[in-house]
C-alpha positions in Angstrom: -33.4 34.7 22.9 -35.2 37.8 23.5 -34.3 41.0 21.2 -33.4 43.3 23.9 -30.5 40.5 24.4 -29.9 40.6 20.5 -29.9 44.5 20.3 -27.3 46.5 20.5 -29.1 49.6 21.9 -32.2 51.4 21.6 -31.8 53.8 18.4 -31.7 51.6 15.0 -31.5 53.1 11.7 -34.8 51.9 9.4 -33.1 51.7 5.9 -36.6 52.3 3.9 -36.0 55.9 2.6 -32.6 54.5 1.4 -34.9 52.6 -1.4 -36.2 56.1 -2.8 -39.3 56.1 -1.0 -40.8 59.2 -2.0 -37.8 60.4 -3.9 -34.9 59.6 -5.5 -31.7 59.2 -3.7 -28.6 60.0 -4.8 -26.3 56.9 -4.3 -23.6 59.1 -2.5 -26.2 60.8 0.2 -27.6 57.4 0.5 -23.8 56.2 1.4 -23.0 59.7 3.8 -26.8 58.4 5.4 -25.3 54.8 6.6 -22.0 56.4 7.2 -23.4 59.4 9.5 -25.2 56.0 11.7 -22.3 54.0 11.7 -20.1 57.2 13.2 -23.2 58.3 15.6 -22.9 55.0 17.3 -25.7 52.7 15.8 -25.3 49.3 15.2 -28.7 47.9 14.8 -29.7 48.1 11.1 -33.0 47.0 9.6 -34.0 46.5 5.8 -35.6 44.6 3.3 -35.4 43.7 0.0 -39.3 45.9 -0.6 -37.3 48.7 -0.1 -37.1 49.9 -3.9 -36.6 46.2 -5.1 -33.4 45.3 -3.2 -32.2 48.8 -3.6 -32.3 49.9 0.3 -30.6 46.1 0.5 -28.1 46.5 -1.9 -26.9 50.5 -0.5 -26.4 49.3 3.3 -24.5 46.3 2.1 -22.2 48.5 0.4 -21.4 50.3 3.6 -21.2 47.7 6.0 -19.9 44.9 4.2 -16.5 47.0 5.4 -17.3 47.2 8.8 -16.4 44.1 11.5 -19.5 41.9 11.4 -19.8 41.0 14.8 -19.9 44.6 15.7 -23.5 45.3 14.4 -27.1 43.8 14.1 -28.5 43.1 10.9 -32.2 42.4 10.1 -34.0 42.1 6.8 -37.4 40.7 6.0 -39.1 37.8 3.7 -42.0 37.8 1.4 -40.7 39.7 -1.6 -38.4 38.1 -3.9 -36.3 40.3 -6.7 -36.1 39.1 -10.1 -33.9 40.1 -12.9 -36.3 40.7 -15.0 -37.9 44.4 -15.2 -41.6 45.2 -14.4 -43.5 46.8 -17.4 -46.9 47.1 -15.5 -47.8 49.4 -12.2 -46.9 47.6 -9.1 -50.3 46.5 -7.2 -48.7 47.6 -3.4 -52.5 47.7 -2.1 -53.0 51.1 -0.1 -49.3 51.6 -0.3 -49.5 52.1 -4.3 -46.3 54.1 -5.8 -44.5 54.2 -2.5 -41.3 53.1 -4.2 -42.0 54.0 -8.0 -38.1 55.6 -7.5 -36.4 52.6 -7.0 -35.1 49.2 -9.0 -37.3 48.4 -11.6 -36.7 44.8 -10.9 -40.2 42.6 -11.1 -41.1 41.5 -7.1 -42.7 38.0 -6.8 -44.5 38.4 -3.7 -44.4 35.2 -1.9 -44.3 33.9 1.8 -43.6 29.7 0.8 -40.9 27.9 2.6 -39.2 27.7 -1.2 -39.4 31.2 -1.1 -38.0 32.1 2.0 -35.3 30.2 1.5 -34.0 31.9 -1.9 -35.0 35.5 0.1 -32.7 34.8 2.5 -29.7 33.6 0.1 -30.5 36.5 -2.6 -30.4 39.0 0.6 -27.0 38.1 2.3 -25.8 38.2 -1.3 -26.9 41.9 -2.2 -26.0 42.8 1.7 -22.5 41.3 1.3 -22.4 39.5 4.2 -22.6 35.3 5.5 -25.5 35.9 8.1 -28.5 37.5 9.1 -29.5 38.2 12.9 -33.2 38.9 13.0 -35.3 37.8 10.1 -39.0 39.2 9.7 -41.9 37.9 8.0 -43.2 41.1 5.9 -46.1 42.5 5.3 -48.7 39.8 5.3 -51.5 42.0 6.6 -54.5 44.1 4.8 -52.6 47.2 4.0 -51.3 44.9 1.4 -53.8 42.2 0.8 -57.3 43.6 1.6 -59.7 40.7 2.4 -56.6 38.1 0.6 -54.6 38.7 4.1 -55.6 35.7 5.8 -55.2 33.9 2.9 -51.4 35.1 2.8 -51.1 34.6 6.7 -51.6 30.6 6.4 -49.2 30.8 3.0 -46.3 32.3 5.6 -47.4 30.3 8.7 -47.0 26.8 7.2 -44.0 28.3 5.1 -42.1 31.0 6.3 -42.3 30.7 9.9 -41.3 27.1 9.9 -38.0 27.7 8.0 -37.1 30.4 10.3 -37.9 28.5 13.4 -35.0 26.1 11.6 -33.1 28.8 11.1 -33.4 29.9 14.6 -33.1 26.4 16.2 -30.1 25.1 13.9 -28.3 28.9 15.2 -28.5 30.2 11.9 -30.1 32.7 12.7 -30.8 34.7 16.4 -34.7 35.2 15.9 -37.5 36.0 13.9 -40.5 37.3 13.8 -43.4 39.6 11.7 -42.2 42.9 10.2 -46.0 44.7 9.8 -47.9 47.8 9.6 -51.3 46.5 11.4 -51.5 44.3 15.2 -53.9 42.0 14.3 -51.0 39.5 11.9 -49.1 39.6 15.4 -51.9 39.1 17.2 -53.0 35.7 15.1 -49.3 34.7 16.0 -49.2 35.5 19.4 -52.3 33.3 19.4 -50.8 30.2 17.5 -49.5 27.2 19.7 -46.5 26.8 17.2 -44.1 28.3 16.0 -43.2 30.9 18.2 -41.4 34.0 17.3 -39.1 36.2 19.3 -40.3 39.8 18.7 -42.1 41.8 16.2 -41.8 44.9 14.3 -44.7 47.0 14.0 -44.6 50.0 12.3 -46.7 53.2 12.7 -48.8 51.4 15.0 -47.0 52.6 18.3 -46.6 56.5 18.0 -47.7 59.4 18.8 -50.6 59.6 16.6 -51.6 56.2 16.6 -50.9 53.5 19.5 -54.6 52.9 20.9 -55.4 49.9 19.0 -52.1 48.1 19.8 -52.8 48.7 24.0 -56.1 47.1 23.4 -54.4 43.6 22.6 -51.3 43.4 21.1 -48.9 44.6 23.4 -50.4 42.7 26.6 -50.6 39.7 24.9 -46.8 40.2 24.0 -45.6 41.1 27.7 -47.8 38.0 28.9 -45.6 36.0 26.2 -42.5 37.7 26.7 -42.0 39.0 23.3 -40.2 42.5 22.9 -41.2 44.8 19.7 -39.3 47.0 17.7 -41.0 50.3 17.0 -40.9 50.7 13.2 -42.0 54.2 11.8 -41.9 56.1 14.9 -42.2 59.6 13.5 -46.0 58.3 11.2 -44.2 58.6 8.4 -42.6 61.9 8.8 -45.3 64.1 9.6 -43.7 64.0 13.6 -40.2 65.3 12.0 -41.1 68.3 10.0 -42.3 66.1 7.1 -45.9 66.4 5.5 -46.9 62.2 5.1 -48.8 60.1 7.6 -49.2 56.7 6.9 -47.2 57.1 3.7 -49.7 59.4 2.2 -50.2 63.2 2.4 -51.8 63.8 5.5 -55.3 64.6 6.5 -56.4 68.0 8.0 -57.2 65.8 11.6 -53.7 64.9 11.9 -52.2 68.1 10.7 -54.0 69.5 13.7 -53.3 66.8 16.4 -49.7 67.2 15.4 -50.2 71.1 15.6 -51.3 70.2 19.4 -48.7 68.4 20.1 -45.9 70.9 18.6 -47.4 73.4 20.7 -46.9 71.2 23.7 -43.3 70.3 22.7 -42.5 74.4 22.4 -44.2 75.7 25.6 -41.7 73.0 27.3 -39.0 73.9 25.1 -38.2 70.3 23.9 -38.4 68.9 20.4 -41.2 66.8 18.8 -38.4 64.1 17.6 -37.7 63.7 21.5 -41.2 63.5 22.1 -42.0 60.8 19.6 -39.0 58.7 20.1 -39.0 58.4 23.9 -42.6 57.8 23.8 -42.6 55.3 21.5 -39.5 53.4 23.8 -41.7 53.6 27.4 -43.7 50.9 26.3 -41.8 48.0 28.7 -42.4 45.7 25.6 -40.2 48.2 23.1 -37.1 46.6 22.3 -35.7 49.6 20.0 -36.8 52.3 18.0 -35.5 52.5 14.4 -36.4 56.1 12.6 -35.8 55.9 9.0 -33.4 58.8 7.6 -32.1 59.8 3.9 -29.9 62.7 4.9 -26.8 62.4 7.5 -27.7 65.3 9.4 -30.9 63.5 10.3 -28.9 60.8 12.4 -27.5 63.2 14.7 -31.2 64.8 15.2 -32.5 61.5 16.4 -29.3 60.8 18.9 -29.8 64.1 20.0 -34.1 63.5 20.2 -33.6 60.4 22.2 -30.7 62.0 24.3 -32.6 65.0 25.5 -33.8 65.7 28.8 -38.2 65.8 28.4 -39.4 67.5 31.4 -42.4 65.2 33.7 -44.5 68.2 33.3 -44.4 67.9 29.5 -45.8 64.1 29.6 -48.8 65.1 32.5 -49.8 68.0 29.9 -49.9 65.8 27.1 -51.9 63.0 29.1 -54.9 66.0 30.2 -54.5 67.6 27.1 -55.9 64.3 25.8 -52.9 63.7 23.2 -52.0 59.9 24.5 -54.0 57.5 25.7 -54.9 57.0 29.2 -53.4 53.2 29.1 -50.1 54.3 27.5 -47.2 54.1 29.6 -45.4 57.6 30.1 -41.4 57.6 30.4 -40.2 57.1 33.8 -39.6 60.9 34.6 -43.2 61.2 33.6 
């Protein structure tokens, strides 16, 4: 089954701020978060338990564990199980080092065998509150994490978690599966593989605004040949496209400080916001499934149904294609 027959729409809420990524949530604005996308209408909801140590997992079960079940999509990821026990060192996260130093201070085993998986599934639906799972992703086996090690970690997931979700899938479990990543080339190897086959992807920050070259090159024609939607995962580059200051979860450099300055100026001379820039951009690709911004604040959630609802003028996307600001392969919106 393909995700854009799984999906409920094209706006998901990414639940990754909700594990104190950056900052330290308070549990009740984390709560108002979920609540303010629930009442704007969306009922896709992705997470994982990386997200502050089952934290992220553990705050949008509490919400929706009192909602109808059939009524929304859930996905979470595999690769990171949550122990009881605390961590007393620093957390090796690779280039992604202190991202959630705010959240549980549980001890994460990362690990991508079938054993694994297994007990990451059963420990998520238990700190979701909830008997299933839609859309399961393999996480994070790529070299953001892993450096040179990736490969090694790819065949660890290939001959372990892919074939227990391709039983999951085939025994209706659950609806589909697939890699959750920050980097094309994981889907890529994939893509490439006579078996298993997944159903979609997430990739993250790798199909935005300021960064979606290297994923035309390969990626996304080798997933339209196949068939296989994606879900664009950071969509805003970490926040610098919404008024934030980080790009690819670190402060950002002067380059993209100026690109994005470019492309503000663009956005006001047509009198349109960034967020509708980024998010309808993102979605043109024929191979996007569904975009899923990340928020920590309810007022956020009405800014991205609003960004996605607003009317971008065709002159604003030929400017932004001469000005140089997308590639010349990227497919524009339709009004474009």
């Amino acid at each position: 089954m393909s995700l854009k027959e799984i999906l409920p729409g094209r706006l998901g809420f990414g639940t990754a701020p909700l594990g104190n990524m950056f900052r330290a949530i308070p549990d009740e604005e984390a709560r108002a978060t979920v609540e303010a996308a629930w009442d704007q209408g969306i009922r896709f909801f992705d997470t994982a338990p990386f997200y502050g140590a089952g934290l992220a997992e553990t705050r949008l079960g509490e919400v929706l564990s009192a909602k109808p079940r059939d009524s929304y999509v859930l996905s979470t990821k595999v690769g990171r199980v949550i122990l009881d026990e605390h961590e007393t060192a620093a957390r090796d996260l690779g280039e992604k080092g202190g991202l959630f130093e705010h959240g549980n201070p549980n001890k994460i085993v990362h690990e991508w065998t079938a054993e694994a998986t297994e007990r990451s599934v059963e420990d998520s639906l238990k700190r979701l509150g909830t008997d299933r799972l839609d859309i399961v992703w393999v996480h994070d086996i790529a070299q953001d994490f892993h450096g040179d090690q990736w490969l090694a970690k790819f065949e660890e997931a290939r001959t372990g978690a892919f074939r227990v979700l391709s039983r999951l899938r085939d025994e209706g479990v659950i609806k589909a599966w697939g890699l959750g990543v920050n980097k094309t080339e994981p889907i890529e190897l994939t893509l490439a593989l006579d078996e298993p086959r997944p159903d979609g992807f997430l990739l993250a920050g790798r199909y935005t605004l300021l960064d979606h070259g290297h994923a035309l090159q390969r990626l996304l024609p080798m997933a339209q040949e196949q068939g296989v939607d994606m879900v664009v995962g950071g969509p805003y580059s970490s926040g610098i496209l919404a008024g934030g200051t980080h790009f690819e979860y670190q402060q950002a450099p002067d380059e993209i400080v100026e690109r994005v300055a470019k492309l503000k100026a663009l956005t006001e001379k047509h009198g349109i916001g960034i967020k509708s820039a980024a998010l309808q951009f993102s979605l043109a690709h024929p191979a996007a499934a569904a975009v899923i911004p990340g928020a920590t604040r309810p007022s956020r959630i009405a800014e991205d149904t609003a960004a996605l609802a607003e009317t971008v003028p065709a002159a604003f996307w030929t400017d932004l294609r001469e000005a140089g600001l997308v590639s010349p392969a990227a497919p524009l919106p339709s009004n474009a």
